[in-house]
N, C-alpha and C positions, 0 to 999 in steps of 0.2 A: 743596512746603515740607517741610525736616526737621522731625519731632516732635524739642522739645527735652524734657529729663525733669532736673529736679533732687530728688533725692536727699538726704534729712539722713541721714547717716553719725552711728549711735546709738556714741559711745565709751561703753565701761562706766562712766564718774560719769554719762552721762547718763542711761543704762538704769537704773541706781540708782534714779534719779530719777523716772524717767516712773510709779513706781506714784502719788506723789501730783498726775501733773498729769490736767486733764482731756482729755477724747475728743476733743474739738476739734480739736487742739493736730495739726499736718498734717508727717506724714510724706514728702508727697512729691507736687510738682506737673508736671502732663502740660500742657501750653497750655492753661494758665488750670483743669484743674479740681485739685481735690485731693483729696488721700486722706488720711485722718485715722486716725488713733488707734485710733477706735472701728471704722474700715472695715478695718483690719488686724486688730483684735481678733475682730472678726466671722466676717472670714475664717479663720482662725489657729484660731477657738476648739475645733471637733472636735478637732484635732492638739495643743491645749492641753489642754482636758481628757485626753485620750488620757495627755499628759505627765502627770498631776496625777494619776491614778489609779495610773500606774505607781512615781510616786514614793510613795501611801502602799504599794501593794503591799510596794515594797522596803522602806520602814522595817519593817513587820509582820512581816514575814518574820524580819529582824534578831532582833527580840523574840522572836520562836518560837525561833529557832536557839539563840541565846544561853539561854533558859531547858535545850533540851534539851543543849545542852554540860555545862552542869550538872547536870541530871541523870542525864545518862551518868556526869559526873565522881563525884558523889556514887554512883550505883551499883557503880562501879569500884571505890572505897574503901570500898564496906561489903562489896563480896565478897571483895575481897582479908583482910581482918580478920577475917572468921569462917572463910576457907580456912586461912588463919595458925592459927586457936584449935585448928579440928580439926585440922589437920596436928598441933597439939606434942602433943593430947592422944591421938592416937595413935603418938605416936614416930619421925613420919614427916618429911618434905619434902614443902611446899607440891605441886609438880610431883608425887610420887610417889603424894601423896594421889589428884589427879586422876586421875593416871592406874590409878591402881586402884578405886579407888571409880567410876568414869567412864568413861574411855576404854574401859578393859576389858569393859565389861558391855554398850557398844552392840553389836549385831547388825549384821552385814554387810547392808547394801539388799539386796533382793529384787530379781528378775527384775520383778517387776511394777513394785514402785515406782520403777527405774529407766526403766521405761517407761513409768511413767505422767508420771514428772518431765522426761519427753524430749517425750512428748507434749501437755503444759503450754506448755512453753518452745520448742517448737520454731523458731520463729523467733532464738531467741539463737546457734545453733549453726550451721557454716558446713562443708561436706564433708558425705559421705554419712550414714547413719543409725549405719553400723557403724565408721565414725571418728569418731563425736559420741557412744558410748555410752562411751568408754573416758573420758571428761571427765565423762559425767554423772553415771556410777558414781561417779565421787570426788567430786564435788559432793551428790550425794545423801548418802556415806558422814561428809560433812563438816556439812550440813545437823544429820544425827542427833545426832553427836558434840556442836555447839552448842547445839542443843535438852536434849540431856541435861544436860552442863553447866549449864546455866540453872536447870535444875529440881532440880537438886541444891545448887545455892545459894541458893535459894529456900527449900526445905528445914534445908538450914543458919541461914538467917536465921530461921524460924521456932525452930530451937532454941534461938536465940543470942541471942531476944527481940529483936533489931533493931527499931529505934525511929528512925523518920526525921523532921525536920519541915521539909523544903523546901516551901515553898507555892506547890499549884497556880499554873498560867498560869492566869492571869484577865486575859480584856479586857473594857473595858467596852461593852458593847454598849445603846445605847436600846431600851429597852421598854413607854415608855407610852406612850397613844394607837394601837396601831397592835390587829388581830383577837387576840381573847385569851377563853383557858377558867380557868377557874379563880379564887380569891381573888385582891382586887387586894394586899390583902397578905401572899400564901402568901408562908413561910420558901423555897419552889425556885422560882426562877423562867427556865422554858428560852424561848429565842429561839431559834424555826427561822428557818432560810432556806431557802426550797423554789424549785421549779419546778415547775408546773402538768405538764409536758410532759416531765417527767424519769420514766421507768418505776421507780429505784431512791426517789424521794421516793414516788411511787405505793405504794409496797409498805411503805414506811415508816410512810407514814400512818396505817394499823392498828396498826402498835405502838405509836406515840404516841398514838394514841385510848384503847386500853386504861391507858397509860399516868395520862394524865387523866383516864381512871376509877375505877382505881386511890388514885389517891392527890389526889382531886377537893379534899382539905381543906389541903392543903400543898401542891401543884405549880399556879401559872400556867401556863400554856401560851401563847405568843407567836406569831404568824405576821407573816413579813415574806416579803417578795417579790425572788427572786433570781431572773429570768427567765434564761437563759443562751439568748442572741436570733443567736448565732454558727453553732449548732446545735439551736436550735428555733426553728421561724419559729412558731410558732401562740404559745410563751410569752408575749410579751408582750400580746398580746389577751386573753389566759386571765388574766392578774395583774391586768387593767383590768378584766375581766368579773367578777371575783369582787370586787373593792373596789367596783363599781358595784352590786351583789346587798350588801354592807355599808351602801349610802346605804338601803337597805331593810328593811336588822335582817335578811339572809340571806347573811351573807358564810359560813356555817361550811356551809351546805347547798348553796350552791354549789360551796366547796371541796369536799366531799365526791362532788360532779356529775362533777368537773372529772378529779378521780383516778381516778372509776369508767370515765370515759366517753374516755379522752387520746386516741384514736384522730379522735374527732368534736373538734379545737378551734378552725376555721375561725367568723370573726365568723356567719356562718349557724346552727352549728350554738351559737354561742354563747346567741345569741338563741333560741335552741329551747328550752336549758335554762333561761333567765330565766321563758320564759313556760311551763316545767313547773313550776317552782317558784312561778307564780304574781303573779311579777313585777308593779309597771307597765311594762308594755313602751316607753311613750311617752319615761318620763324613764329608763329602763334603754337603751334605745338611744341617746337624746340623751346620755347619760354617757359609754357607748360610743366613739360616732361622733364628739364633742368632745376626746377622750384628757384627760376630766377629771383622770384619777387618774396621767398620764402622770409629773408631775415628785415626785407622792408616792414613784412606783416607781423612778425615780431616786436618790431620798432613801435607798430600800432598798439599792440596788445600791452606793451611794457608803459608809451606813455597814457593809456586807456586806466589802467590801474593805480597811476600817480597821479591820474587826477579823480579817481574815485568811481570810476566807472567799475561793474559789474554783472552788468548786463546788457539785454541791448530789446529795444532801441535808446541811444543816450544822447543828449545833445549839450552844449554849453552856448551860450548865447551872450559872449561878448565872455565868455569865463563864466558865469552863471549856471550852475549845472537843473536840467533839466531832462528828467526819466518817464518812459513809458509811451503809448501810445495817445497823447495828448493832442485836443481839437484845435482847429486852424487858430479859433479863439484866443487860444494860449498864448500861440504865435506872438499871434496880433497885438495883444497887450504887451508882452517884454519885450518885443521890437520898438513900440511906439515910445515907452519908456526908455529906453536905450537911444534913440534918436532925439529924444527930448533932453536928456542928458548931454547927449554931445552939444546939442543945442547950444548949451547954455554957457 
């Protein structure tokens, strides 16, 4: 006997459609059984989600891009206006300025730093070492020349009192309910997004610790969960073993287990650290081994990507996105700004 198979051909008014009908509703019958709605959805659904994260990716992105367009834009037109001021108040041409105030006063690259900038990059460069140096020489001697410039309109705008008010990128990113240091009504309030299993979040972790030390009467501190599970298999057990050590009033002593110890983050050695820290082991493994905290760490991952995150270690600082392993410094400056702002 042929299997016969009939087919509903979705025309686009009906796909329109089908969001308000229900699951039932059968796509397609094999001899006598059927396939429904909800058993395409089903199946469909990784490859859907997959779709649905890529599209917030790319709207996000848009919003980053677009704010730095404009702030390049705006940058461009505050350097050109104080190049302009100095040029007339020395008698000069824009270009002539630069090039004497500037051009002239870089340093030719060095032997070394030609070789240290070849041995950086060396994968950019294609032909032997001694056909790649005569490129990198002018890339290095090009590098300086930009960097000068910068810092000499920098300079300039400091003299020129330049005053900008484009306002930061801020997304909004959730932060209540989730592991947190500080006032629940501190004026700063930063949302990490880490990885248990990331060595550059590991090394972070100390300067946001002191950071919270620091400045314990103004800054919240936020921890949210960005496992990046592509390239670390033990994260997402680590993300579920510390919100499980949370159901205990020990979510920040474990994070701190977890950073110290990344080498050890197999479910074994997870359960080591629960029951040094004193654990109940019984409902700490039941948490565990249930993936209680599975669709919380989700929640993480999904609002991690709407607001532009992609990696880890990420931070937003009042909304303000700020990536990488970046020094106390940094901190310190867009905290102090952000405090100064409420200020006012």
């Amino acid at each position: 006997m042929v299997n016969t198979v009939t087919l509903i051909l979705l025309t686009p008014f009906l796909m329109l459609n089908l969001m308000c009908e229900n699951g039932s509703e059968v796509y397609a019958e094999i001899q006598g059984k059927q396939i429904t709605r909800s058993d395409v959805k089903k199946s469909a659904a990784k490859a859907l989600d997959q779709l649905e994260t890529e599209r917030i990716r790319f709207e996000t992105q848009e919003i980053y891009k677009r704010h730095r367009i404009m702030q390049n834009a705006l940058n461009t037109l505050t350097a050109d206006v104080v190049l302009r001021l100095e040029a007339e108040a020395k008698g000069v041409s824009k270009e002539e300025l630069v090039q004497t105030e500037v051009d002239a006063k870089v340093e030719p690259p060095t032997d070394e730093e030609v070789a240290e900038y070849y041995k950086k990059n060396k994968g950019r460069f294609q032909g032997t070492e001694e056909e790649a140096m005569v490129h990198v020489r002018k890339m290095v001697e090009r590098n300086k020349i930009v960097s000068a410039r910068n810092e000499y309109i920098q300079t300039l705008k400091a003299r020129y009192d330049v005053k900008t008010s484009l306002p930061p990128l801020r997304m909004e990113v959730p932060s209540e309910g989730f592991p947190s240091i500080g006032p629940s009504d501190a004026p700063v309030t930063i949302v990490e997004f880490s990885d248990f299993e990331c060595p550059y979040c590991s090394r972070l972790s100390q300067t946001i610790k002191k950071v919270a030390a620091d400045y314990s009467d103004s800054v919240k501190l936020v921890f949210r969960q960005f496992p990046l599970r592509r390239i670390h298999p033990n994260a997402q057990k680590a993300a579920e073993a510390a919100l499980c050590a949370a159901d205990q009033g020990k979510f920040w002593e474990m994070h701190d287990l977890l950073f110290e110890d990344q080498k050890n983050l197999k479910v074994g050695d997870l359960k080591d650290k629960a029951e040094t820290l004193g654990l109940g082991m019984e409902e700490f493994t039941q948490c565990l081994e249930s993936e209680k905290h599975a669709e919380a760490i989700e929640k993480d991952l999904y609002d991690g990507v709407r607001a532009g995150v992609s990696g880890t270690p990420a931070m937003f600082i009042n909304g303000i996105p700020l990536s990488g392993q970046v020094p106390y410094e940094t901190f310190v400056k867009m905290i102090e700004e952000e405090l100064s702002v409420t200020a006012n």
